[in-house]
N, C-alpha and C positions, 0 to 999 in steps of 0.2 A: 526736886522737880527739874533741875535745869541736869543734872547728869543723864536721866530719863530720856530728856530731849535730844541730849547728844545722843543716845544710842540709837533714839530710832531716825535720828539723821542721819545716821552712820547705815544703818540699815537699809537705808531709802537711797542711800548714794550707792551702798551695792549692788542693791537690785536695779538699780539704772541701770548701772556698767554692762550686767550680764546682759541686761535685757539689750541695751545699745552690741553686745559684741553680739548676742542670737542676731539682730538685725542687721551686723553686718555682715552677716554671711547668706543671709536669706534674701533673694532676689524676685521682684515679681514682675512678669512679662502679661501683654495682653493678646488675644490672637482671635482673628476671626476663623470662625469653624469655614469649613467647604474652600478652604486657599488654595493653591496648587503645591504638586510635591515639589520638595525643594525651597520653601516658602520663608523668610528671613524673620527669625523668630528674638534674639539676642544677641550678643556676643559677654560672655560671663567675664571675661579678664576684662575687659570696658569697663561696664557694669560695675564690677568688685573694685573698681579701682587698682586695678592688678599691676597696668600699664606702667603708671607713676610712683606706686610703691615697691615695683622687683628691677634689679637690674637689669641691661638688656641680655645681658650673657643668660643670668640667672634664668630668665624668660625664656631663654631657647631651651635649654633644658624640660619644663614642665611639660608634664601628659595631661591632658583634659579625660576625662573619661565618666560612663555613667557608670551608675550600681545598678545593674538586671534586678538582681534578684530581691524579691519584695517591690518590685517599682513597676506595677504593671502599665503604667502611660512609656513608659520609654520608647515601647516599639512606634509610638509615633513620631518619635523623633532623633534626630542622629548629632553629634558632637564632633566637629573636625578638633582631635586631638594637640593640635599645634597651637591653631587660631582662638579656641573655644568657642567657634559660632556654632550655634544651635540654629536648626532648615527643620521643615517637617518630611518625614519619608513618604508621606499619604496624605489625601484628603481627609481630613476629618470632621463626622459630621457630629454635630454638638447632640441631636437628638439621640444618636446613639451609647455615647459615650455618656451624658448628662442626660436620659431620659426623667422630664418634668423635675427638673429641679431651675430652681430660679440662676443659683451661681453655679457655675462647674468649674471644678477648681484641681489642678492637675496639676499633683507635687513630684518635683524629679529629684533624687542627689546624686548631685555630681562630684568626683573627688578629682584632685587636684594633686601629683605626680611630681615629684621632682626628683632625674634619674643624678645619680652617684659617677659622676665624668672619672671616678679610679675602678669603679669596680663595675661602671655599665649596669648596674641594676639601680630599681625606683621605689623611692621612699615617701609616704604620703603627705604632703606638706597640707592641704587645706581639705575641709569640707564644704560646700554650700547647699543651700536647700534653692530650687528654684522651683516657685510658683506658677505656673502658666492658667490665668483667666480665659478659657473658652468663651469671648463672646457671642453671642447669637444674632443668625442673620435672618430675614423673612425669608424660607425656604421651605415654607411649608403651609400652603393652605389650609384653613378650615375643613374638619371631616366629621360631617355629622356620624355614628352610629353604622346607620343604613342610607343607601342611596332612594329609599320609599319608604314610608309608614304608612300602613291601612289605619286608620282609628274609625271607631261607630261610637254615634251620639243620637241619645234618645230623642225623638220629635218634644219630648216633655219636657226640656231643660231650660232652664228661664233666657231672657237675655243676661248677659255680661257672666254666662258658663264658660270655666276655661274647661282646656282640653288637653290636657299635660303631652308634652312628647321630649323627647332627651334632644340638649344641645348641641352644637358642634365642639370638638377639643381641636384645642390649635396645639401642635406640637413644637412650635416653637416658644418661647420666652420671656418675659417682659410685658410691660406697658402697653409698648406699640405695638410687639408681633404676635400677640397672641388675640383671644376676639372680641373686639371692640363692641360691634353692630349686629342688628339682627333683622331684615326689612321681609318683607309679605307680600306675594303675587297674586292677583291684584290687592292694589292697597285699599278699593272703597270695595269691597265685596262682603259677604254674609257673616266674615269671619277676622276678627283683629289677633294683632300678636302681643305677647303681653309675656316679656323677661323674666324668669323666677329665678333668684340666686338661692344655690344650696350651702350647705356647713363649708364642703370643701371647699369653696371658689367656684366651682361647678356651678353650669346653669340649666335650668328646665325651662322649657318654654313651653307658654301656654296660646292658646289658639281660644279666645275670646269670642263666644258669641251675640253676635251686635245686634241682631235681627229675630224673631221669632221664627222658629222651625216648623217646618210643614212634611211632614213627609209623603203626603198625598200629592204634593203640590210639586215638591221637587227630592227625589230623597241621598243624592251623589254630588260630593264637593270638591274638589281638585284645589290644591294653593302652594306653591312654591314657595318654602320659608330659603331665603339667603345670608348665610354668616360672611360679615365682613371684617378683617384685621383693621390692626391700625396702624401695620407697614407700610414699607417703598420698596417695586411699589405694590400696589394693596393687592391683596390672595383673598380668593373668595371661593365658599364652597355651597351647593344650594341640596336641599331635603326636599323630595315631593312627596305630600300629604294628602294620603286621598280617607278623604271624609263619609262614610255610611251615617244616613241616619234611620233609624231604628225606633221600634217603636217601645213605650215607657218602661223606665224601670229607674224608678224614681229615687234612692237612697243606693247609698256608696257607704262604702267599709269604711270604719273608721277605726282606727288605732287606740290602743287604751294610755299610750305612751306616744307623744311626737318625735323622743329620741329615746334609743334604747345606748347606756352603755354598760360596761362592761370592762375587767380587768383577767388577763390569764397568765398563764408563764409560757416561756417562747417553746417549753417542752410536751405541752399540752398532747395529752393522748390522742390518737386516731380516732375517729367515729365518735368522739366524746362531745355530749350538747356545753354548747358554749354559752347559748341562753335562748328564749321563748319569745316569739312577737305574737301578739295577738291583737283582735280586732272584732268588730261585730257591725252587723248589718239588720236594719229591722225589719228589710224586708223577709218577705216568705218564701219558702220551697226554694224552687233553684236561685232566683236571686237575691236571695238571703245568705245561699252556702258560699261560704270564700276559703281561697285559695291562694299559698304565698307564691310570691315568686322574686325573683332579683329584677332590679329597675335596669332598663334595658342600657345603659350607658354602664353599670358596674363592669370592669376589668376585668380581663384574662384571670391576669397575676388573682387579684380576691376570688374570680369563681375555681381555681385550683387551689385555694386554702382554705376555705370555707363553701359548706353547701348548707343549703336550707329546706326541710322538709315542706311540700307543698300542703298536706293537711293540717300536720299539727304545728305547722312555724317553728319549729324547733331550727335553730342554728349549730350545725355541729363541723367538728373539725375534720378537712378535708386530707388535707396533705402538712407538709412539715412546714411548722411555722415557727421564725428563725427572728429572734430580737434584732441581729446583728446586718438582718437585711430590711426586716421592715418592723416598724417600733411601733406602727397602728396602722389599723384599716378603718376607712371611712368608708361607707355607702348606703343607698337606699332600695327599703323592700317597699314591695309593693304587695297589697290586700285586693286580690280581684274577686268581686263575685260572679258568680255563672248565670245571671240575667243576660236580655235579649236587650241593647248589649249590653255586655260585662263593665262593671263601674269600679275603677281604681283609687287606691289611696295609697299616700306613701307615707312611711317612716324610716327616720336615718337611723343608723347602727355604728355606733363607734364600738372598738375592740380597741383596748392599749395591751400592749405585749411587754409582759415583764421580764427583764434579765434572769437568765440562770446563769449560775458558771459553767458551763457547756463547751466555752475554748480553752484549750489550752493556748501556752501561748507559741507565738511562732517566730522560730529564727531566722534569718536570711543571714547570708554568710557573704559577703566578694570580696576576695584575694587577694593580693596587691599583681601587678601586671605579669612576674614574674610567677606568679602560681605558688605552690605551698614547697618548692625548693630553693633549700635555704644552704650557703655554703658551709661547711665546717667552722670557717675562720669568721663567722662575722658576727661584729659586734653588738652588743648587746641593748635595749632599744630599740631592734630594726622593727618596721612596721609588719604586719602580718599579713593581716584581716581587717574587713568592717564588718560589725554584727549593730543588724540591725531588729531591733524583737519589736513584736505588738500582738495584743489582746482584745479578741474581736468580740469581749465583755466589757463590762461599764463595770465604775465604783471602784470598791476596792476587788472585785474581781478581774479588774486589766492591769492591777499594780502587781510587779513582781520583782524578785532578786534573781541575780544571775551570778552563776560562777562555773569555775575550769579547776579540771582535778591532775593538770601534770605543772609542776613546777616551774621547768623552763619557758612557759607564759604566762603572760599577766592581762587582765581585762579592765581596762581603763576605760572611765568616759568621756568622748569626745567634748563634752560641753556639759560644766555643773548644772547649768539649767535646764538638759534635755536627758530624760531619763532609760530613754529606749534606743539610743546611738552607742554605741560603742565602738574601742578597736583592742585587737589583739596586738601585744610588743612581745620580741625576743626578752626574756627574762634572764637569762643563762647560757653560756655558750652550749654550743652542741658538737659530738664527737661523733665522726663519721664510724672511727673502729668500733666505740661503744656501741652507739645504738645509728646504724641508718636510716631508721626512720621511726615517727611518732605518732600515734593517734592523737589527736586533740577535740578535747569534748570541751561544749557549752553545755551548761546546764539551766533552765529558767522555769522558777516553782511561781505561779500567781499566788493574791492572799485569797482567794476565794475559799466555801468552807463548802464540800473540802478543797483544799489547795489541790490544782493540774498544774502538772510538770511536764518540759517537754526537753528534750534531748540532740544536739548534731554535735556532727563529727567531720574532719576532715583529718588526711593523712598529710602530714610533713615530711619530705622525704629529705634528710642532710648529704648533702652533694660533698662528694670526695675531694680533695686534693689532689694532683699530677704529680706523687714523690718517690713513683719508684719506674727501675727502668727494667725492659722489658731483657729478660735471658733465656738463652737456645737451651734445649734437652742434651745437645749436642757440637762441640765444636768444629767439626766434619759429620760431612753427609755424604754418603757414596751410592749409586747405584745405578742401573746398567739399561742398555732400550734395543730390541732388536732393530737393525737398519730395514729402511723401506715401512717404517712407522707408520699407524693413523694420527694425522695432526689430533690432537687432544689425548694422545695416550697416555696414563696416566705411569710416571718414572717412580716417585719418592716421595712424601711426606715428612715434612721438617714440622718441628712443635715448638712453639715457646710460652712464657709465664708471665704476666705481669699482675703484682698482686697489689695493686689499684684496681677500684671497681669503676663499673659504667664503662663512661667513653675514655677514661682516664686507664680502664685495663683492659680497654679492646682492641686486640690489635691487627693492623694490616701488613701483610706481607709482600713481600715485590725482589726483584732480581737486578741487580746493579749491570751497568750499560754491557757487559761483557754476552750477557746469554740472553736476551731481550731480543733478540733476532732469530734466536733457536728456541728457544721452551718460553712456555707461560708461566702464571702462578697464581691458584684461588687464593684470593687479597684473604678470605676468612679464615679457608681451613690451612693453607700451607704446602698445599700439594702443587707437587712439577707437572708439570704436563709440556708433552711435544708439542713447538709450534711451528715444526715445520716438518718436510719429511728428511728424513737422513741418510746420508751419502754414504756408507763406511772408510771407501775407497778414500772421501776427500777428507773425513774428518771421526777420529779413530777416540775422540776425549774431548770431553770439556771440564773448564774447570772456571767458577766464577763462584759470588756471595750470596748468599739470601737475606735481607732485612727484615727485619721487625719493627714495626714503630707502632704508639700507641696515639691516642687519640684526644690527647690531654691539651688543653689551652698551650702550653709550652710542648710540644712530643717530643719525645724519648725514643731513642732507638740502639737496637743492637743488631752485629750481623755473625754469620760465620760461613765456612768454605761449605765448596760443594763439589764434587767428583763424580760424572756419569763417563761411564763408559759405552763404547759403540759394538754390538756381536751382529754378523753377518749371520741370516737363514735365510732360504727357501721357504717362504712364508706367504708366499702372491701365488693364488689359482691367474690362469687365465680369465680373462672374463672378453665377451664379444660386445663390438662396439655398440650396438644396436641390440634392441630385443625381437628385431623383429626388422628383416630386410627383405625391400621390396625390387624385383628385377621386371624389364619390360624385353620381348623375344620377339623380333617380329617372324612371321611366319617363312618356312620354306628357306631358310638358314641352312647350311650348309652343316652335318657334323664337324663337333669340335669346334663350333664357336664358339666364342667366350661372350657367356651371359653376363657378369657382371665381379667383383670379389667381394665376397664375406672375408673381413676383418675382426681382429681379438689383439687383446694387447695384455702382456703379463709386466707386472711392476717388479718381478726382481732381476738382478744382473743376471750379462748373457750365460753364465752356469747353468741359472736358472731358470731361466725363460723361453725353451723352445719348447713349442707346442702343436699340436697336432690337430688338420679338419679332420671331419668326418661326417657320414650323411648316416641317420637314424635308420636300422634297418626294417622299420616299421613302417617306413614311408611309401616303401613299392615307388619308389624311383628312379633303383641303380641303372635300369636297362635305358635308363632318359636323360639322366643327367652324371656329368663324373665332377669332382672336386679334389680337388691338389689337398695332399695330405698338409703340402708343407708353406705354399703359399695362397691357400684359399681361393685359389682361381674356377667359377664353375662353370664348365662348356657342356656343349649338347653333344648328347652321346646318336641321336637321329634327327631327323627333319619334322617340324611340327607344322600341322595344317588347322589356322584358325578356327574351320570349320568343324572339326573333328573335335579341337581340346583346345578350351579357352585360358585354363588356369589350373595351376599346378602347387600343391602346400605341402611341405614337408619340413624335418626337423634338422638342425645340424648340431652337432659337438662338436667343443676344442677340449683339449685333455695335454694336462702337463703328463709328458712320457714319464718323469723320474717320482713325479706323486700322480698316482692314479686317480689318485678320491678328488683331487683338484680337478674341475670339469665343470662347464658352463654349456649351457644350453637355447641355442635363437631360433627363431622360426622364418622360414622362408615364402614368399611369395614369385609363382614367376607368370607373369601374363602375357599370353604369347596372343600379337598384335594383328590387324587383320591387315592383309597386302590388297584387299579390291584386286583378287586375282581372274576376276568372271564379272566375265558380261551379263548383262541382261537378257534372261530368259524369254522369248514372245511366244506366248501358248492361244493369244488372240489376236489376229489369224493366223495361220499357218500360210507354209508353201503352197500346200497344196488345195488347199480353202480360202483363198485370197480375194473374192472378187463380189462383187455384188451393183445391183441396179436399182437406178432411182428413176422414175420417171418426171417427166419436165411439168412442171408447176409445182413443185414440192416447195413447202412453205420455210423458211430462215426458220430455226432454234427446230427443226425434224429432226430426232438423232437416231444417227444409220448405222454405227458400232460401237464398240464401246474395246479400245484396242486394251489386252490386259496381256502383263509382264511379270515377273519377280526377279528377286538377285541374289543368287545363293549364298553370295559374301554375308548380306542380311535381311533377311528373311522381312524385314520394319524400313528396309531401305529406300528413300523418300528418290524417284523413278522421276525424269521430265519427259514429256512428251511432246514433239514436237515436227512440221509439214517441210524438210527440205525441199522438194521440189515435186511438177506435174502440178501445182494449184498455181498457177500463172492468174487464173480468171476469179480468184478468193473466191469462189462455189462455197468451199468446205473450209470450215474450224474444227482445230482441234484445242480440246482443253488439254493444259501444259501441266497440271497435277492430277485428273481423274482417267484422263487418255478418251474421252468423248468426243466421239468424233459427228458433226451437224451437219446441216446446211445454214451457210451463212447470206447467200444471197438468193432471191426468187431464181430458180432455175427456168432457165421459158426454154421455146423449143429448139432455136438458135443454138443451145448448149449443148445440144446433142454429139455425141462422141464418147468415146474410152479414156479415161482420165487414170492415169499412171502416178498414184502418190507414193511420194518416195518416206516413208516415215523414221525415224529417229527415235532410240529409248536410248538414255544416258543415267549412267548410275549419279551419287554425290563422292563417290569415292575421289580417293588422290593416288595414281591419277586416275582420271574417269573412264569409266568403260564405257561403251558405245556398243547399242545392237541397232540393225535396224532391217526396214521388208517393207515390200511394195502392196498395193493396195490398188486393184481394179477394181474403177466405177464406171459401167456403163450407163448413160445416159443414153436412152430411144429416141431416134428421131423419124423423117419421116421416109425416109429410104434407110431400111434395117441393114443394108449395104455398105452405107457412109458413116461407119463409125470412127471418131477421131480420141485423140487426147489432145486437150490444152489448142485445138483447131488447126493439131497436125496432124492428118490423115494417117492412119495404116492400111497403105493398101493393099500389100504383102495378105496381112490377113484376112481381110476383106476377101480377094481373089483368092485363097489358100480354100476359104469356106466357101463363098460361090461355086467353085470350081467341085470341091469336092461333093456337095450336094448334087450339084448337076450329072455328073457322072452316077454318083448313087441313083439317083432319079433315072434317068438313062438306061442304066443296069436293070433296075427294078422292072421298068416299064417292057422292056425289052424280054426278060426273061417271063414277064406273064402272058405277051404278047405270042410268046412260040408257044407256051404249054396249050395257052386256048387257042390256037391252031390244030396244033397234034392231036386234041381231043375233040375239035370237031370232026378230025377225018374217021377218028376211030370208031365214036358213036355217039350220036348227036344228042341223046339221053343223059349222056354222062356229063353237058354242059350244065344241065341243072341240078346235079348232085354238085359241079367244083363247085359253083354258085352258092350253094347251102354250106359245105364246108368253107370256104372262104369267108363266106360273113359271120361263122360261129366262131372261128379262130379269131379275126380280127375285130369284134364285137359291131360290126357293122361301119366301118372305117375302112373303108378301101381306098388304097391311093389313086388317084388320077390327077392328071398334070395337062393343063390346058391355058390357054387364054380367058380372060374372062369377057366375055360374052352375052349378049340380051334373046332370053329364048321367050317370044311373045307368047306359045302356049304354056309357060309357065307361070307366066308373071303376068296376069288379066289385071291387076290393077293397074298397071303401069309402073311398077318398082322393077329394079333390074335387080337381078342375083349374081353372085360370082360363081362361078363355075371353078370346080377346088378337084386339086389333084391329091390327095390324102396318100400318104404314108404312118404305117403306126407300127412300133414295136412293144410290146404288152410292158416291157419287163423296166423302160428307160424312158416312156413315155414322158413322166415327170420330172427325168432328171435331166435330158436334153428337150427343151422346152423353149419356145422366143412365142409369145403369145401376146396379139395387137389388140385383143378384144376387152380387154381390161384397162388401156392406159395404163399396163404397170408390162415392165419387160424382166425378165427372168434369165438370169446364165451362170453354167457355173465350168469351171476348167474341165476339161477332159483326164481322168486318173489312171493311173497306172493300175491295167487289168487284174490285178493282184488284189487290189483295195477292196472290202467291200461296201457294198452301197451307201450302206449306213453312214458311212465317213463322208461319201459323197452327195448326202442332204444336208450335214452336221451346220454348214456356215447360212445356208436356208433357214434352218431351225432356230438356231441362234441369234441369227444376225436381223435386226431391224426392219421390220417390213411398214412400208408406212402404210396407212389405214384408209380407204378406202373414203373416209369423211375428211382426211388429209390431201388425198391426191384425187381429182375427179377420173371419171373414169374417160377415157376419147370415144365423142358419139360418133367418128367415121372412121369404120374399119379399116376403109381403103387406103388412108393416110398413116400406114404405118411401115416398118420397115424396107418392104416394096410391094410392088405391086399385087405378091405371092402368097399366099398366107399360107404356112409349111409347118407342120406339127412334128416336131421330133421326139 
């Protein structure tokens, strides 16, 4: 008895130990969900007591680090490698992560790293598990279902009939945050509330009737049910219930079963009946017939793994139903019948979900920090791997064995008491020459029947040693580069060997300080190339080393010579500086100017480098332009005239004389520039069309010409217009861009005279050309005598005209005066034939010239008539014209006999007559010109 007892004290003190060393590496933290990112969660070397049991050296050394894989909470959270404080990278909400579970519980492992200060790699010194309790905060109000329920209640249903309708779910957790209360709007009205707990936790609420129903009376109820938590602070969600009532139908479905359960396997077939509800109803015809349905609060998640036939209640399998997610479904059906209204009953339905062995099981594999290469030389025990397995089956189908089928590892477990942790050790040294690398397989069979096996792998790669050094194909290298090179042309290729592998036999090439100025070197492949271009003349040989070096923790290098030689060719065409040169020519240049030089430049010595212009005979040029064969120079071979030829495009070559095929080819532009060598054209008025008349009262903005120009230099060329002189009394404006010419102030009769404007057209050229012409405006006044300009008399003209009228008059009068003389003597019959001829010629216009006179037997009312001397010539009547009966006066220059008429109406025609509603007409004839009125 008493050795007995020592054994299982012995037994009991072991399993303390283990159990005390599991707990001393398992750490549990507590964390409210919804924190901020970055949110202070632990610090694991605290915690572990790390601080006070490593030294501080020892402590700088360690890596903190998690294990990704198999550890899906990690990405919530991050590890400063040094410190080991654990922050969270995100907000996390508890409902997500833990939806409706009471604890959420979120296990990390973190391993514990301690690097090798000779060899700079890290060997695993610790494991921990760390626990993180997701507590729950009130963040989430009550949510009934639907935000409204219609329900119908028969008028026939006694007092204290409930009325089932589905509760609120609070998504939060616990005691306090989930829902507490249930209160009823209004609280004294037709209808009380009345809590019903179900199987699960879950509540249905019932709607109590307190009063007798009438549906004559009133038959529509409205009542706001509100769920309250029993957070901080409190979350509240409310349901509006609208009530029909309806008339009798007295008996409700009832279930032959209040719970149905039932047992399956998680493998359970599709469409296969899971089990039968049924019910019955006594009443008749339609409200006797029932029909199932799911209770309106039953979950997504169960109406995707289960459905249920509405006629024959049959429960069959919807979708894939998985042990390892859900181990039972709770809910309730509901029995409606199709009475007026419909009357429900409910029955709950538990499903338990039995295991099958359905997983294999699953390995997670992480590294140690350096990855799966491992050097040749190292010792044996280095840490590897962590494998961590699990089996997402129950029983003995999540137990399993694990093992590895290449010798040089071993799979040890991290802790006798934990059976799904493991680590992989160096077993064996490893030889880079033999093998560089290894596959490494786990293998892990469960005991389920039958046993699943599952399989990984990773590749170990054995990293080489730095012990061999790098040697040339060759101990000279010779070879040779035309002078006047392109920098990167390629001279020679050197090769070397180094039979180390990786970075250990890869080697970089490079050129020792001597040719580092002249040539380059691809670091990879070994090849020279020109780095610059080459002289021959200055430098005829080089001679310097090439190295080799590899890329091994200690490098290794070799070198050897190198000999390039310099050979002079002709090996450079010409080529021209530009592809394309622009020359500017102004116009009326003189032959043999020089337009501008087209340039070429040849890159080899003067042997080699003279080159020759030339103009493409395609161009149809030669006779316009010559260029210097030898120094590019290109002059005008004639005088160019803007107007004629704006721009000239042709082709040039240069050509090495002693290689012909060398030859480049530019293109030429030459724009020959405008000189503004022409004035201003005036085609409105002219010389000899110059003159025109305005009568007095002509209104300000009347426009009397309209003066028009052009300028041959350009055809678009913006013209000013403007009044040098003879507008002393500002009468007239002219516009300074259209050339409109007005009247700018009321003309009255005082204005009367010849106005002499002196006008101005000026091109925008540089410099500017200038035309310009006079412009006669007669103003009538009241002696046709007294014409002025600017209220300075001409009276030269004046008299000139007078004078010469008078005498014409004179003449006239005088030679009719003898004819009818002579033809009274002759016969006194033949006075009345001049008389008939004379007034058919002159259309009854005879001239006579007198005083004007009061003849009382003409004029019996007492108005006085002028007595009028008339002259008429058929042919000029219209064009020698001064007429006072209009208030408007008419003149136009007298033309050179040569001209015909035509010309001499054109400024009549053209020119601005003001209108007759613009200028009134003068009611007194007498007050015009003078006292004469003389029809020319």
């Amino acid at each position: 008895m008493a050795e007995s007892r020592t054994v299982i004290f012995l037994y009991l003190c072991l399993t303390l130990i283990l159990l005390c060393r599991s707990q001393e590496n398992t750490i549990t933290y507590h964390l409210y969900e919804e924190q901020d990112k970055g949110t202070f969660v632990g610090n694991v070397a605290r915690d572990a007591l790390l601080y006070g049991s490593v030294p501080e050296e020892e402590f700088r050394r360690l890596k903190f680090t998690f294990f990704t894989t198999g550890n899906p909470f990690v990405r919530f959270f991050t590890i400063d490698e040094k410190t080991s404080t654990i922050r969270t990278t995100r907000k996390i909400d508890r409902e997500k992560v833990c939806p409706f579970k009471e604890k959420c519980l979120m296990n990390i492992d973190i391993a514990v790293y301690i690097r090798d200060a000779r060899r700079n790699i890290y060997d695993l010194k610790e494991l921990y598990q760390v626990k993180i309790i997701l507590n729950d905060l009130n963040d989430n109000p009550p949510m009934f279902p639907q935000e409204s329920v219609s329900i119908s209640v028969s008028e026939s249903v006694p007092v204290n009939h409930i009325l089932l309708t589905s509760g609120a779910v609070d998504k939060d957790t616990g005691v306090n945050n989930s829902v507490m209360s249930y209160d009823i709007v209004p609280v004294n009205g037709i209808f009380g509330l009345k809590v019903i707990k179900n199987y699960d936790g879950t509540s249905d609420l019932g709607l109590v009737v307190k009063h007798k129903l009438d549906r004559e009376t009133r038959d529509f109820f409205q009542v706001i049910i509100v769920a309250k938590d029993g957070g901080y602070p409190q979350k509240t969600g409310s349901v509006t219930v609208n009530i029909s009532i309806t008339d009798y139908n007295d008996n409700r479905p009832a279930f032959l079963q209040a719970t149905y359960t039932v047992s399956i396997p998680e493998n359970y077939p599709i469409n296969a009946t899971i089990l039968t509800v049924s019910a019955v109803d006594q009443d008749a015809n339609e409200n006797g017939k029932i029909s199932y349905h799911f209770s309106s609060r039953v979950s997504d998640k169960i109406r995707k793994a289960v459905s249920i036939d509405s006629k024959s209640g049959k429960v069959l399998a919807k979708g894939p139903i998985n042990y390892e997610v859900d181990k039972q479904f709770q809910f309730m059906i509901e029995a409606r019948d199709h009475g007026t209204p419909p009357l429900p009953s409910l029955a709950a339905v538990i499903i338990n979900i039995v295991d099958v062995n359905d997983n294999a099981p699953h390995i997670s594999i992480n590294l140690a920090p350096e990855g799966a290469d491992i050097p040749e030389g190292m010792e044996t025990g280095k840490f590897i791997a962590h494998v961590s397995v699990s089996d997402g089956d129950s029983g003995r189908n999540a137990q399993f064995d694990c093992r590895m089928d290449d010798d040089h590892f071993a799979l040890e477990k991290f802790y006798d008491n934990i059976d799904n942790i493991f680590k992989i050790i160096l077993n064996q040294r490893l030889d880079h020459e033999t093998t560089p690398s290894l596959k490494v397989t786990i293998t892990c069979t469960d005991k389920g029947d039958p046993p699943l096996s599952n399989s990984t792998s990773f590749i170990v790669t054995v990293l080489d040693e730095n012990d061999n050094t790098p040697i040339f194909s060759k101990s000279l290298f010779t070879g040779s580069i035309i002078e006047n090179n392109a920098i990167g042309e390629e001279i020679l290729r050197t090769t070397a060997t180094d039979w180390d592998s990786l970075e250990n036999g890869r080697l970089t090439y490079s050129l020792d300080s001597k040719a580092k100025s002249s040539f380059t070197i691809d670091p990879d492949l070994g090849i020279i190339k020109a780095g610059k271009v080459i002289d021959r003349e200055k430098e005829t040989e080089f001679r310097f080393h090439v190295i080799a070096t590899d890329h091994g923790d200690s490098p290794k290098s070799s070198s050897a010579e190198v000999i390039i030689t310099v050979d002079d060719q002709n090996d450079q065409p010409p080529k021209f500086t530009k592809h394309h040169f622009t020359f500017y020519l102004p116009e009326n240049k003189h032959v043999g100017f020089e337009v501008g030089n087209i340039t070429a430049v040849d890159l080899d010595q003067p042997k080699y480098n003279n080159y020759l212009f030339s103009i493409s005979a395609d161009s149809n040029v030669e006779d316009l332009f010559s260029l210097d064969p030898w120094a590019g120079r290109l002059t005008t071979s004639r005088k160019f005239d803007h107007e004629v030829d704006v721009m000239f495009n042709f082709t040039v070559f240069v050509q090495d004389p002693q290689v012909p095929s060398f030859t480049d080819s530019a293109n030429v532009t030459v724009v020959i520039l405008n000189a503004n060598d022409h004035k201003p054209t005036i085609t409105v008025p002219t010389e000899d069309n110059n003159t025109i008349t305005v009568s007095a009262g002509t209104k300000p903005g009347t426009v009397l010409i309209t003066i028009k120009a052009y300028d041959s230099d350009d055809l678009n060329a913006k013209l000013a217009y403007q009044i040098r002189r003879g507008n002393k009394k500002k009468l007239f404006e002219l516009d300074r861009e259209t050339g409109v010419l007005s009247v700018a102030e009321n003309i009255e009769k005082a204005d009367a005279g010849l106005y002499k404007l002196l006008i101005f057209i000026s091109d925008d050229g540089s410099p500017v050309q200038t035309s310009h012409i006079v412009l006669n405006i007669i103003v009538p006044g009241q002696n046709s005598t007294a014409v002025s300009g600017d209220g300075d008399p001409n009276m030269l003209v004046v008299i000139i005209l007078v004078s010469v009228t008078s005498v014409l008059t004179i003449a006239i009068v005088t030679t009719i005066c003898m004819i009818k003389h002579i033809d009274r003597e002759r016969q006194h019959a033949s006075v009345v034939m001049l008389k008939g001829e004379e007034e058919k010629m002159f259309g009854g216009k005879r001239g006579s010239f007198s005083s004007v006179s009061t003849d009382s037997n003409e004029n019996k009312d007492g108005l006085k008539k002028k007595k009028e001397v008339s002259f008429s010539l058929e042919e000029e009547k219209d064009v020698h014209n001064i007429s006072g009966s209009s208030g408007i006066a008419s003149f136009t220059t007298f033309r050179n006999p040569n001209d015909s008429q035509t010309d001499t109406l054109e400024l009549h025609k053209n020119s601005y007559q003001p209108m007759e509603k613009d200028i009134p007409l003068q009611t007194n004839p007498d007050k015009h010109w003078g006292q004469h009125e003389v029809e020319l």
